[in-house]
N, C-alpha and C positions, 0 to 999 in steps of 0.2 A: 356819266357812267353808261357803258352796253349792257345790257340784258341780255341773255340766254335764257331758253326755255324747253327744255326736253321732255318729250312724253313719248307714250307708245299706247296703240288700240289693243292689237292683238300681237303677242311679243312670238309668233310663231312665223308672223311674217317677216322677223329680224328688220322691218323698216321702224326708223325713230324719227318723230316729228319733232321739228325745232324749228321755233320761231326768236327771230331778234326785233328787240324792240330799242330803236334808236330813238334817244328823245336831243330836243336843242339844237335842230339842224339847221344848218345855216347854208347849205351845198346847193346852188340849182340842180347841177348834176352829179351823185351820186357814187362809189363806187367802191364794190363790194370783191375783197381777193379770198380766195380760197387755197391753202397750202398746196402745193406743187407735189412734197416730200417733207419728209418729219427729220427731227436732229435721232442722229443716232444710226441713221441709215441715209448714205448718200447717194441715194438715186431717185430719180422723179417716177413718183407711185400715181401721178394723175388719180389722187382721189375723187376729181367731179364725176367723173363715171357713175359711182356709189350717190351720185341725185338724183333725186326726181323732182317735176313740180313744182318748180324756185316761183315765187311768185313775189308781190309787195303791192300795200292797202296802208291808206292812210285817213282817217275822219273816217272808217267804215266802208271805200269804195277801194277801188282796184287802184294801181298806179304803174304805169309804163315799168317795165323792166327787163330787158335781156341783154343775152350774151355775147362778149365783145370778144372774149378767145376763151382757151378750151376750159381757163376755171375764174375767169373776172365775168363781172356781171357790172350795167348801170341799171342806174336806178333816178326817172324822175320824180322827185317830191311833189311838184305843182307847188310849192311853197310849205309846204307842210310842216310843222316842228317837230312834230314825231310820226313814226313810222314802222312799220314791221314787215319783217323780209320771214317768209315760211317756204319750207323744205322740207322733204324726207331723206333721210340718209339710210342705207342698206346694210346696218349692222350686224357683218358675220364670217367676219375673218379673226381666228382663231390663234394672235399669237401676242408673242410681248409688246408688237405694235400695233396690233390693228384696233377693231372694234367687236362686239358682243352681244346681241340681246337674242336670252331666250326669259322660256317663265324661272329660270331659278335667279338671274343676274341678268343687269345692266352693267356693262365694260364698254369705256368711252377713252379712248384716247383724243382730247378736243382739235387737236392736230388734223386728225382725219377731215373730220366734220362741221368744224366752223368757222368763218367768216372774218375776215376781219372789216373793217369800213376805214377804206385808206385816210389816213390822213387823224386817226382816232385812234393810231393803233398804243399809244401811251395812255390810254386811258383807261380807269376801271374799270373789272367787268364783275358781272354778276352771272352767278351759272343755278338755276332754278331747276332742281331735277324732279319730273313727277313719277314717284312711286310708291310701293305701300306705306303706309304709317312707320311697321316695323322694320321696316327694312334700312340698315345701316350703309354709311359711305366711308372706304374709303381712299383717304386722299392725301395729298400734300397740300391741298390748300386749307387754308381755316374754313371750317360749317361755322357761318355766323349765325344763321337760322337754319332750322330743321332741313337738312335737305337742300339746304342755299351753300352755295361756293361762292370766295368773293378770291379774285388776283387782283395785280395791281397794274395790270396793263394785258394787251395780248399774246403777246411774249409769254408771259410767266402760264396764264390760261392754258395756249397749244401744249406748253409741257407740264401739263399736271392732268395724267390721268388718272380716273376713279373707277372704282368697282363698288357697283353699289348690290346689297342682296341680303336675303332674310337669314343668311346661313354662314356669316364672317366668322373666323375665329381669330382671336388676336391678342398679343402677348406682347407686352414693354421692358426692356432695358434698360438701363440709364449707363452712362459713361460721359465721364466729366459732367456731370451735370445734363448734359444733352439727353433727353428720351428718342429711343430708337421703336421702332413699333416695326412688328410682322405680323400680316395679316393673309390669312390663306381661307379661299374661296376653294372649295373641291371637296371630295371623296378624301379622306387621308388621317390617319392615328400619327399625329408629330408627338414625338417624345422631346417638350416642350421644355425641359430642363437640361437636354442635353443642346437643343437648341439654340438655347440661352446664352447657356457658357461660352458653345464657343462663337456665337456673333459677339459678343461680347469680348474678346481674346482677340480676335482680327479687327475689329473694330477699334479697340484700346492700342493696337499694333499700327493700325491706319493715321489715327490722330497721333501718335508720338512722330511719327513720319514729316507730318505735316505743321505741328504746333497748337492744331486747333481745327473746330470744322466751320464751313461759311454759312451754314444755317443751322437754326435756334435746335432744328427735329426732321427725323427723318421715316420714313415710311416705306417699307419693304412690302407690294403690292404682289402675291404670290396664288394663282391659280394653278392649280395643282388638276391635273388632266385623267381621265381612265387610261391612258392612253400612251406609248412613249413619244415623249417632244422635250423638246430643249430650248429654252432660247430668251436673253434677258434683252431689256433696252435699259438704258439710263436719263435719269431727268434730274432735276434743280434738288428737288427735295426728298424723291424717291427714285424707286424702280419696279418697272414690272417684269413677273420673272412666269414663263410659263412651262409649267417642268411635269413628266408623269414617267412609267404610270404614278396616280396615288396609292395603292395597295404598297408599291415597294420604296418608298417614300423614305423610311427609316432604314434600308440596309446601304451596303457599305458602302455600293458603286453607284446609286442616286443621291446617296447622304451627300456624297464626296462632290458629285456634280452640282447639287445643291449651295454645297458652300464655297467650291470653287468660282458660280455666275454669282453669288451674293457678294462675296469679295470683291472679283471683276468689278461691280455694277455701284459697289459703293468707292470704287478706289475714282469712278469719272466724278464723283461729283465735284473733287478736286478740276482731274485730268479731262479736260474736252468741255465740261457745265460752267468752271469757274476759271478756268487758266485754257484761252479760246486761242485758236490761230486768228489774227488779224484777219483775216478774208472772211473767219464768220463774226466779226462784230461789225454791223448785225445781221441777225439772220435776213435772209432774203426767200422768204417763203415761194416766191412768184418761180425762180427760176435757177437755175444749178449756182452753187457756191466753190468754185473750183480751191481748191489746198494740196499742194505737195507733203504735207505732215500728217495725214492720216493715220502714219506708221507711227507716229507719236500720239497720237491720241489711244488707237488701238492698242499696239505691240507693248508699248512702257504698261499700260495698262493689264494686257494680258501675261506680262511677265510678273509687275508685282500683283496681281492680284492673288497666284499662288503663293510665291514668295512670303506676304505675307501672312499666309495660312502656316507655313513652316515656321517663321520666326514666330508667329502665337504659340507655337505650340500644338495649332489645330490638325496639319497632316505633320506624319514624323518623317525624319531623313527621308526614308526608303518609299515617302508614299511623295514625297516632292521630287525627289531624283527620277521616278516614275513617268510623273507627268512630265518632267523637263525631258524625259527621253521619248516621251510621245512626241513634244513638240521638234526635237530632231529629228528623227523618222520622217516626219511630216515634210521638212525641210528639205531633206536629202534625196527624198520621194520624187520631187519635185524639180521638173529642170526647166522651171520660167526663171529662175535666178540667171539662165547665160541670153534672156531675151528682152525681158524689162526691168528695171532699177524697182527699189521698195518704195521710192518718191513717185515714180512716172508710177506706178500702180496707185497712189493714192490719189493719183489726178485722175488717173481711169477709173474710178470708183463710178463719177460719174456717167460713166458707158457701160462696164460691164464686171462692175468688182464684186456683184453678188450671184451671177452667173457663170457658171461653167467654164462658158467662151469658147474661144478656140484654143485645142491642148496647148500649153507649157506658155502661152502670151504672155501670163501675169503672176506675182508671187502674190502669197497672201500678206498681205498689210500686219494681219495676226500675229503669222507664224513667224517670217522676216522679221517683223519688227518687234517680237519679245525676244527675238536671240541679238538682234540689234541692241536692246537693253540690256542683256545680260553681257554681251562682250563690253560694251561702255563700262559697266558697273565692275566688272573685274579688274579694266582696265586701270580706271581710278584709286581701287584697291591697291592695285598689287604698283603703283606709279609713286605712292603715297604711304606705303607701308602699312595699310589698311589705317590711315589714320581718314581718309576724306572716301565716299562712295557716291553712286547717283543719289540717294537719300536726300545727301547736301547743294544734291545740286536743284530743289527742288521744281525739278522740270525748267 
């Protein structure tokens, strides 16, 4: 099993210390990767940047270690069975993927900032968070002890982030048996019953879809901002969703955005977390993952994730027809449709599919690709005499 260890001196400096403790080693030579880029966003975010001070000490002295490119490191043991690799990481990017630390909260996405030890990477790990007593985590993975995260390999670790702090609020669901938990870090009065219902409604709407969901529980990770921002990631067991301001949290056109990136963000754990394009099994943390389906992973996703807010019940006709006509505007706006394909854009993701770019290059993977779904899904319909849809065709 690996070890994790996170702490912090003074949390004003946004640095967090983390040390791994690798025991049972058997390596002469050592070698330590650091994520390139996180799932959910394909492009290389070069998190080493965000290090400082990588070091490694084994029996109490120092031991050889540095860097062989811009985020692998070696590491000699001198024979050693166990070992410990220390770092700071510079937590204080502010969104549904990055990282977090002040005095109110720790927000870790482990993706960012930890390590893996090649050749280890199927193995348990352990993630030991230091913070106050009272202060709550959380997470998608099981707390086996206070404060301790256990996954079952490194994989499952990079996608499970936590938010740890003295100030969680948190409220369970159940459907089909499954508990669903939301838990919001921030400034904000949720009217926690109307909440309920209708994650509950799109959620109940999601699993007839599907038959069933691929894990036991799920975890709705929502920091709620002073501030206006937008913006969710998707993982294995949860989501983080980072939305404001908080003050207006409950009216129509936050609610709506609200439950529109919850939907979205629960509909991947199906689409993109559990039903993968072959070129990402498995990940390849180190270096770009190229896929022409992008537009399937996004667009189907951002098509049913309103979709199903309508069939719940949760937006009515006229507040779905809405949104589907923002998403043509958007479409029509736009004339990288006579320049590159909705495939060759999802290959270009990895060059420039979260930037600007040069006008009209690229379409969006999004917008394309949920009107992509929605012509499919008509097609089927109206081919079939509404007897067969995308539904049945499950991805």
């Amino acid at each position: 099993m690996i070890h994790y260890h996170l702490s912090y001196t003074n949390p004003l400096t946004h640095f967090v210390d983390i040390t791994i403790t690798i025991t049972q080693n058997r390596q002469e030579q050592l070698y330590l990767q650091l994520p390139a880029w996180r799932p959910g966003r394909y492009e290389l975010q070069h998190f080493a940047q965000k290090l400082r001070h990588v070091t490694a000490s084994a029996n109490n002295s120092s031991i050889p270690v540095g860097k062989v490119t811009k985020d692998r490191w070696k590491v000699t043991p001198k024979g050693a069975d166990t070992l410990q690799i220390h770092y700071s990481f510079y937590a204080r990017q502010m969104d549904a993927g990055g990282s977090w630390l002040d005095e109110a909260m720790l927000y870790i996405n482990p993706v960012n900032c930890l390590m893996a030890i090649e050749g280890r990477e199927h193995e348990p790990c352990q993630l030991q968070v230091a913070i106050p007593a009272d202060w709550q985590i959380a997470s998608g993975l099981p707390e086996k002890e206070k404060h301790m995260l256990e996954a079952g390999s490194f994989d499952e670790l990079a996608d499970s982030p936590f938010i740890a702090s003295g100030n969680l609020q948190k409220e369970t669901f159940v459907v089909k048996d499954m508990p669903f938990h939301i838990w919001i870090q921030g400034d904000c009065r949720p009217d926690w019953e109307k909440i309920k219902h209708d994650f509950t409604a799109f959620t109940r709407e999601q699993l007839a879809v599907f038959g069933g969901f691929p894990v036991p529980e799920y975890h709705y990770l929502n920091i709620i901002l002073p501030y206006r921002f937008y913006h969710g990631v998707e993982h294995s067991h949860s989501t983080v969703i980072t939305l404001g301001p908080g003050e207006l949290l409950m009216t129509p056109s936050l609610y709506k955005e609200l439950l529109g990136v919850s939907s979205h963000e629960l509909f991947h754990t199906w689409n993109i977390k559990k039903i993968r394009p072959k070129e990402l099994l498995p990940y390849n943390f180190a270096q770009e993952n190229y896929f022409r389906t992008g537009y399937v992973a996004e667009g189907i996703t951002t098509y049913y994730g309103d979709y199903m807010l309508a069939r719940a019940g949760v937006f009515s006709t006229e507040a779905y027809f809405e949104e589907l006509n923002k998403t043509l505007q958007r479409y029509h706006a736009d004339y990288s449709r006579d320049n590159l394909s909705v495939a060759d854009s999802s290959f270009d993701l990895w060059l420039d599919g979260y930037k600007p770019g040069v006008p009209d290059r690229k379409v969006s993977i999004y917008v394309k690709g949920a009107l992509t779904a929605l012509l499919l899904d008509l097609q089927l319909r109206k081919a079939t005499d509404n007897k067969t849809s995308l539904d049945l065709a499950r991805l």
